[in-house]
PyMOL Python script that loads the backbone (N, CA, C, O; Angstrom):
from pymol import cmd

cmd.read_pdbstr("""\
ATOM      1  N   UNK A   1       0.849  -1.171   0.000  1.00  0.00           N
ATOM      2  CA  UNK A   1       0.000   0.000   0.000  1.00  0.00           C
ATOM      3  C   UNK A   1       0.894   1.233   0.000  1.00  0.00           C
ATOM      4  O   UNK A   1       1.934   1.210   0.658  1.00  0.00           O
ATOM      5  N   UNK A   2       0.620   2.080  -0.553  1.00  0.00           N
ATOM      6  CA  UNK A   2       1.564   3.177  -0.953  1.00  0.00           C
ATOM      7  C   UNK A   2       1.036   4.823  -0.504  1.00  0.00           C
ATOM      8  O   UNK A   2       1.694   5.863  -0.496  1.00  0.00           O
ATOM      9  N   UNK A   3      -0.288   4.600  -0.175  1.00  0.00           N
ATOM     10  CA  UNK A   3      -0.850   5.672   0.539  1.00  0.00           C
ATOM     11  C   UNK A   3      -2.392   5.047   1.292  1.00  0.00           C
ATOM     12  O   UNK A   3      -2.797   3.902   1.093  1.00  0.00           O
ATOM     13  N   UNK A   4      -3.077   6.028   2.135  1.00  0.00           N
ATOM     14  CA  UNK A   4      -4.261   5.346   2.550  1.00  0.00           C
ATOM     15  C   UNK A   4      -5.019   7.131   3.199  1.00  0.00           C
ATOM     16  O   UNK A   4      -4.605   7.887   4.079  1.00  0.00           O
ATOM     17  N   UNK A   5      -5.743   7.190   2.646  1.00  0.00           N
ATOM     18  CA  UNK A   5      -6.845   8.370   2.703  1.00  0.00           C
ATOM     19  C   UNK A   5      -7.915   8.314   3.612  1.00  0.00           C
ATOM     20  O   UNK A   5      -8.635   7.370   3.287  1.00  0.00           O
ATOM     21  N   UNK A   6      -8.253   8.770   4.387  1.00  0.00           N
ATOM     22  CA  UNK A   6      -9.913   9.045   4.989  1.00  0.00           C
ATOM     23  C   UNK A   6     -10.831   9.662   4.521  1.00  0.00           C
ATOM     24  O   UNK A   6     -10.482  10.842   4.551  1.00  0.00           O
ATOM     25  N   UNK A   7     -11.837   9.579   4.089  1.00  0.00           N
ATOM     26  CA  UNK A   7     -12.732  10.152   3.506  1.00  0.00           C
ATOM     27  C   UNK A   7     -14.027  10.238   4.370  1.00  0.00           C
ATOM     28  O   UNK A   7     -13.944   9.987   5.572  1.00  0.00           O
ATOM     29  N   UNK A   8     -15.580  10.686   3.642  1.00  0.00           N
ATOM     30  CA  UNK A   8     -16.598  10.185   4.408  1.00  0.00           C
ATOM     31  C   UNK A   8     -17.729  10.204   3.163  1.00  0.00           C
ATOM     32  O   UNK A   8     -17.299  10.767   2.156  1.00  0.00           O
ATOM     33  N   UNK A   9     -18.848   9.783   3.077  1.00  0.00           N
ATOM     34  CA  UNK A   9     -19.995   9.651   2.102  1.00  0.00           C
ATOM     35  C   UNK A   9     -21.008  10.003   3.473  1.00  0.00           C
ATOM     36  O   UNK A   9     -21.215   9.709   4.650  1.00  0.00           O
ATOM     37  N   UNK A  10     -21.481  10.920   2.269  1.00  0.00           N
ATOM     38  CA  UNK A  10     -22.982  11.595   3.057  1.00  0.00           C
ATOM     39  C   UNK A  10     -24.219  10.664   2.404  1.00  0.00           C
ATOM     40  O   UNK A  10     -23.917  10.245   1.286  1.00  0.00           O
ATOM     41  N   UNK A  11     -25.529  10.260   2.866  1.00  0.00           N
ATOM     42  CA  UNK A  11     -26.324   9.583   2.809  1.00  0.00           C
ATOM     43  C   UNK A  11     -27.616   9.977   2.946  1.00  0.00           C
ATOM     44  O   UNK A  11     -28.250   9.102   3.536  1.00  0.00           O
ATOM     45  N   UNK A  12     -28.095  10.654   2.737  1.00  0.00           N
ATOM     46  CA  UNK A  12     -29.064  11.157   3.369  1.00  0.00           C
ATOM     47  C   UNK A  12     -28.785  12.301   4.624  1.00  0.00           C
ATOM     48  O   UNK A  12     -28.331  13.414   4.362  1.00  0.00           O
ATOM     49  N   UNK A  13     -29.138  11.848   6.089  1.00  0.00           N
ATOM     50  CA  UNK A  13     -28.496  12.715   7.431  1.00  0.00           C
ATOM     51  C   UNK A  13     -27.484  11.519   7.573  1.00  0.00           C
ATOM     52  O   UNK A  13     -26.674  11.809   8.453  1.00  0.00           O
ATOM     53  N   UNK A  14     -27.257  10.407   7.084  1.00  0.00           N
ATOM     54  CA  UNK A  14     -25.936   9.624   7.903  1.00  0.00           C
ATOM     55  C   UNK A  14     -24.790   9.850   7.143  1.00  0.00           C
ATOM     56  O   UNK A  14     -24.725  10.185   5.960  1.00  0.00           O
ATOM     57  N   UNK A  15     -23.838   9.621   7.987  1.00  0.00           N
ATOM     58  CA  UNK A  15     -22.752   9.752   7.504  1.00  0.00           C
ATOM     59  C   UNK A  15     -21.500   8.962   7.192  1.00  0.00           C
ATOM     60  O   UNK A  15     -20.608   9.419   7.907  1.00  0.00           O
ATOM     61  N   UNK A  16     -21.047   7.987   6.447  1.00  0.00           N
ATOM     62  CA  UNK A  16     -19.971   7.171   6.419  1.00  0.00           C
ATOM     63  C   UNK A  16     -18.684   7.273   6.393  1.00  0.00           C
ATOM     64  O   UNK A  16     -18.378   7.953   5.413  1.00  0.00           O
ATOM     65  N   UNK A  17     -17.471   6.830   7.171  1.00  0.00           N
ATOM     66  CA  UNK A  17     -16.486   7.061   6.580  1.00  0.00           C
ATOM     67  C   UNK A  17     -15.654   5.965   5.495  1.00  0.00           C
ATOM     68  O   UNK A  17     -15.922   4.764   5.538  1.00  0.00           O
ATOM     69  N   UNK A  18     -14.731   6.456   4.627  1.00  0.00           N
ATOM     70  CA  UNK A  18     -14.422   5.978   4.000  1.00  0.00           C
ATOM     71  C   UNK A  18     -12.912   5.544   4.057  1.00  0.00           C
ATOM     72  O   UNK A  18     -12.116   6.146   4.778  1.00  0.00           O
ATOM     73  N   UNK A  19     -12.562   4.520   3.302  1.00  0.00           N
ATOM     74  CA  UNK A  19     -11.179   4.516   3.550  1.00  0.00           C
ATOM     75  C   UNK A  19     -10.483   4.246   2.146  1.00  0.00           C
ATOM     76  O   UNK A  19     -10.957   3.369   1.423  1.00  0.00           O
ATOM     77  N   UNK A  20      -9.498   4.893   1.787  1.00  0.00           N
ATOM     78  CA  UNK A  20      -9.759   4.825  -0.070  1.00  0.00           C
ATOM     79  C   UNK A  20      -7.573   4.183   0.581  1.00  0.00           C
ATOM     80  O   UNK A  20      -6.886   4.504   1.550  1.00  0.00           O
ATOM     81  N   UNK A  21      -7.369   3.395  -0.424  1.00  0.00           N
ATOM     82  CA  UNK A  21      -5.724   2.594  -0.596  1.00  0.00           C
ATOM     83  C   UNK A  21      -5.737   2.794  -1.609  1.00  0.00           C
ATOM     84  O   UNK A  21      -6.792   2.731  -2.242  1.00  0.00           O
ATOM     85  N   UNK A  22      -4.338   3.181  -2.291  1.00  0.00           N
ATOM     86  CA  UNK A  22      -3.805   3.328  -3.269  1.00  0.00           C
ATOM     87  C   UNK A  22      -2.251   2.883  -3.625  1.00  0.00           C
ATOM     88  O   UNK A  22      -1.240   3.553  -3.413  1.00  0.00           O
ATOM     89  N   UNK A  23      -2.315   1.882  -4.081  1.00  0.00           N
ATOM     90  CA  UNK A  23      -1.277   1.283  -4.128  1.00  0.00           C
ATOM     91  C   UNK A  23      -0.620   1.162  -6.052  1.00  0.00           C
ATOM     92  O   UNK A  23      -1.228   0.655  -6.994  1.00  0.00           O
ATOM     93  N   UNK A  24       0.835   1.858  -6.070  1.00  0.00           N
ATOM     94  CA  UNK A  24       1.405   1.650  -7.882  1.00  0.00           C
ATOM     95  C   UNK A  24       2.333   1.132  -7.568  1.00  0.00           C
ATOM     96  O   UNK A  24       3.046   1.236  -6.569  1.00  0.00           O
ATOM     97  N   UNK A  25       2.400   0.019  -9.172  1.00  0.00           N
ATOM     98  CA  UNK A  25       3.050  -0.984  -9.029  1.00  0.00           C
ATOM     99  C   UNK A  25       3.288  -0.748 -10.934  1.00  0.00           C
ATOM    100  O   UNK A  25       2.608   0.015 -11.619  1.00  0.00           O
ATOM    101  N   UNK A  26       4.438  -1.646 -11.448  1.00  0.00           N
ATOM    102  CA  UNK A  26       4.861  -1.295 -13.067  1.00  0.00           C
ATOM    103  C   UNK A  26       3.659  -2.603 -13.622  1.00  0.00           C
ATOM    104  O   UNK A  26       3.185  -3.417 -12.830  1.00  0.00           O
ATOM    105  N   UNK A  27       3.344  -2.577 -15.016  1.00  0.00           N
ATOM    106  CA  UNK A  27       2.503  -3.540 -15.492  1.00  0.00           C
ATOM    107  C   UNK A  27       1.251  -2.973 -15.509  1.00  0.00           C
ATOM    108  O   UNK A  27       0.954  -1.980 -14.845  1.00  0.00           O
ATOM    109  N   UNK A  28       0.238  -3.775 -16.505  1.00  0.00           N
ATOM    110  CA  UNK A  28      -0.889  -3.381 -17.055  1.00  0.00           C
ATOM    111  C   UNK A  28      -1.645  -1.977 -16.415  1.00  0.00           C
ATOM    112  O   UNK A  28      -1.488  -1.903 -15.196  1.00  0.00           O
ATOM    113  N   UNK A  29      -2.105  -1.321 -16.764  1.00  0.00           N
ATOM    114  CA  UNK A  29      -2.717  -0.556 -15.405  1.00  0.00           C
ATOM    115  C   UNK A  29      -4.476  -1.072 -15.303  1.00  0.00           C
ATOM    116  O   UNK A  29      -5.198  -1.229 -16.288  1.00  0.00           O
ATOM    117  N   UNK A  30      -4.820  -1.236 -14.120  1.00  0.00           N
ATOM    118  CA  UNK A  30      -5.801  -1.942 -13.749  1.00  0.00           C
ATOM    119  C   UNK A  30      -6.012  -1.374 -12.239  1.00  0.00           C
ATOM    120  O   UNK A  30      -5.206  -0.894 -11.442  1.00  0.00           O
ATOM    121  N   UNK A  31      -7.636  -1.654 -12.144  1.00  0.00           N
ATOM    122  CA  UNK A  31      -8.036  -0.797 -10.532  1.00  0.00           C
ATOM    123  C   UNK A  31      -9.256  -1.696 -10.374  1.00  0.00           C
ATOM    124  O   UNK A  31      -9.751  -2.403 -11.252  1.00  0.00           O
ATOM    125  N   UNK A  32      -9.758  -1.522  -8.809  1.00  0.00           N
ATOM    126  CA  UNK A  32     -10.590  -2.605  -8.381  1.00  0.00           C
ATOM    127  C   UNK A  32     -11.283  -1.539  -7.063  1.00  0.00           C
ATOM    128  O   UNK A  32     -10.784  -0.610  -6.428  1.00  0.00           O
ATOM    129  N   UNK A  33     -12.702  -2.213  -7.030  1.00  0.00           N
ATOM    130  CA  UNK A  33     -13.329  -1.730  -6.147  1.00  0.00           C
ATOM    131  C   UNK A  33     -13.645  -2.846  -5.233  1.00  0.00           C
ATOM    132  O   UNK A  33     -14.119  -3.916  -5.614  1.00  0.00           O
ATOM    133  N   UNK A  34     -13.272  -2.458  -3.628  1.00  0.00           N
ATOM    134  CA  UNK A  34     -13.941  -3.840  -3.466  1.00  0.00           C
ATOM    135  C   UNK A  34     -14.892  -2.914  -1.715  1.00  0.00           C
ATOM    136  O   UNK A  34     -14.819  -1.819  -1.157  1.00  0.00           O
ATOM    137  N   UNK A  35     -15.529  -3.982  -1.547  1.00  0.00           N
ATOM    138  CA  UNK A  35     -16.545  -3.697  -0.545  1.00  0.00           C
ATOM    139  C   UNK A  35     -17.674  -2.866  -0.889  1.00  0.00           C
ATOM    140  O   UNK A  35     -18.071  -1.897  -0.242  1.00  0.00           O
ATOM    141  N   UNK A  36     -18.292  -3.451  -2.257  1.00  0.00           N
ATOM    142  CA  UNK A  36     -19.437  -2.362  -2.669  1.00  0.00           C
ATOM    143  C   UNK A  36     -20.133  -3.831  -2.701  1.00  0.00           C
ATOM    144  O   UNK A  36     -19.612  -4.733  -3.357  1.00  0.00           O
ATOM    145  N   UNK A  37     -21.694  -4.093  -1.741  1.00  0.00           N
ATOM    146  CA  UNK A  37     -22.634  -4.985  -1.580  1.00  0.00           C
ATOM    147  C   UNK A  37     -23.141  -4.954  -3.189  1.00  0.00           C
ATOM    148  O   UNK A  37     -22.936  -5.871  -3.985  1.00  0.00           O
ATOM    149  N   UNK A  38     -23.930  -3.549  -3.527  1.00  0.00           N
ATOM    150  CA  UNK A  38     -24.834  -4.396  -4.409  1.00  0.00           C
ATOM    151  C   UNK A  38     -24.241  -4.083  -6.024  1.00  0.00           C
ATOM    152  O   UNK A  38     -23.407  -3.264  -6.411  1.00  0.00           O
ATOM    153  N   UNK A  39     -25.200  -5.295  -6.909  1.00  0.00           N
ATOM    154  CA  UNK A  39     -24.502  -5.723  -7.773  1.00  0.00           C
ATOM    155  C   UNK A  39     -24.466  -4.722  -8.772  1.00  0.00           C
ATOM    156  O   UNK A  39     -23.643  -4.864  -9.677  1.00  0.00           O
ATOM    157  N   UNK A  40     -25.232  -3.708  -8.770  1.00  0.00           N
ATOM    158  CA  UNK A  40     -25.507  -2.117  -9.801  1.00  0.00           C
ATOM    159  C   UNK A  40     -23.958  -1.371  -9.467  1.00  0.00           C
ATOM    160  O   UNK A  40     -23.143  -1.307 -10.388  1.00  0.00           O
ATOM    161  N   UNK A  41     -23.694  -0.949  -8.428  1.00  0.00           N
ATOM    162  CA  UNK A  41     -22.450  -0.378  -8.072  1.00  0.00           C
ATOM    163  C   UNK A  41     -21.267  -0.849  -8.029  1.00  0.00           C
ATOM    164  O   UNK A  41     -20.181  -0.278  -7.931  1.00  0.00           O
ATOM    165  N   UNK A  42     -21.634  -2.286  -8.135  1.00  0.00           N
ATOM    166  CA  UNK A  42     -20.088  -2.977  -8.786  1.00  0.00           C
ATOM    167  C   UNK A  42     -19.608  -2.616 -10.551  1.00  0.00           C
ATOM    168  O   UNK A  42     -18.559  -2.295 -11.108  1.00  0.00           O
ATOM    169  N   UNK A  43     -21.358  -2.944 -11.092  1.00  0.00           N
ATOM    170  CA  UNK A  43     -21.260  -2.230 -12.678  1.00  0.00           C
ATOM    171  C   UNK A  43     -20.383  -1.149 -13.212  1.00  0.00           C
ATOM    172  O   UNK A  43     -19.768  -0.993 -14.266  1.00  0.00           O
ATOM    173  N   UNK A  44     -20.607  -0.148 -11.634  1.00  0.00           N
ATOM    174  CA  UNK A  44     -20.314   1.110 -12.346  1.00  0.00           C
ATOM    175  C   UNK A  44     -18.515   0.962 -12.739  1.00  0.00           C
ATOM    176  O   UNK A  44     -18.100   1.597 -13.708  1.00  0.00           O
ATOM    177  N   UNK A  45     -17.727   0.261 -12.074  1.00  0.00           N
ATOM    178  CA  UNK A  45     -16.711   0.011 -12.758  1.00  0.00           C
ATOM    179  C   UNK A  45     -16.372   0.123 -14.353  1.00  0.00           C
ATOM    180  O   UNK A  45     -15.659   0.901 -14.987  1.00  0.00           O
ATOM    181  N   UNK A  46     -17.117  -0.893 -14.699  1.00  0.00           N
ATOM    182  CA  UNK A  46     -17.053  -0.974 -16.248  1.00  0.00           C
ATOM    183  C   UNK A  46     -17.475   0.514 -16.820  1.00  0.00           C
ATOM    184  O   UNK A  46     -16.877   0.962 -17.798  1.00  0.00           O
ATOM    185  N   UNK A  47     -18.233   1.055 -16.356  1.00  0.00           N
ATOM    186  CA  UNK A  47     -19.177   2.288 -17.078  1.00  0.00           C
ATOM    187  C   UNK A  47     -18.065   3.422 -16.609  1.00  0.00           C
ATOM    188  O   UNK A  47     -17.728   4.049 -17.613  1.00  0.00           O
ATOM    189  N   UNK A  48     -17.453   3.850 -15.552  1.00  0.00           N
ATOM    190  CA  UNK A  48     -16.063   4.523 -15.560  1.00  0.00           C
ATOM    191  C   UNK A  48     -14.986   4.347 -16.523  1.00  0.00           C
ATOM    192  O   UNK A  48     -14.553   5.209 -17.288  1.00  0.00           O
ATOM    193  N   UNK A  49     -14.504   2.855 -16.378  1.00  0.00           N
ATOM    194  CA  UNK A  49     -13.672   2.445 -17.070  1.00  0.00           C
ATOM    195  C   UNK A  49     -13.944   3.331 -18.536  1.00  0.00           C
ATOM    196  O   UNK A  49     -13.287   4.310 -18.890  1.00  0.00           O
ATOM    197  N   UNK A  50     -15.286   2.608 -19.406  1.00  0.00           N
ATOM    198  CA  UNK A  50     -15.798   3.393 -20.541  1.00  0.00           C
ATOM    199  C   UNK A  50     -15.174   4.648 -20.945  1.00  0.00           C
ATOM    200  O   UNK A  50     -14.491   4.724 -21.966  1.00  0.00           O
ATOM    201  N   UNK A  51     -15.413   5.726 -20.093  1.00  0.00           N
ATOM    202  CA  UNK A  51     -15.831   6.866 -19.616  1.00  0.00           C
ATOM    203  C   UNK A  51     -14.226   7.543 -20.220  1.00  0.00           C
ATOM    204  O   UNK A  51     -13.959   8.734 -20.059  1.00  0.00           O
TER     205      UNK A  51
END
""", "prot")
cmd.dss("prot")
cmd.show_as("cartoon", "prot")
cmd.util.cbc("prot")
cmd.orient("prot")
């Protein structure tokens, strides 16, 4: 891991925090989301990627 961020996501009135890792390494470039439950917001990967 090469850095590690705090963040937070607002929700409505709740509030989450976040924890974002960022880790570079040489070879393909490629990124991953992980700890997103449902299966629409895993999508959005691909649709960034697109983008």
């Amino acid at each position: 891991m090469l850095a590690q961020l705090k963040s937070a996501c607002y929700t409505g009135l709740d509030v989450y925090t976040v924890s974002v890792e960022i880790d570079a390494a040489r070879g393909l470039p490629s990124w991953d989301i992980v700890g997103l439950p449902d299966i629409a917001v895993r999508e959005s990967k691909e649709r960034v990627h697109t983008a």
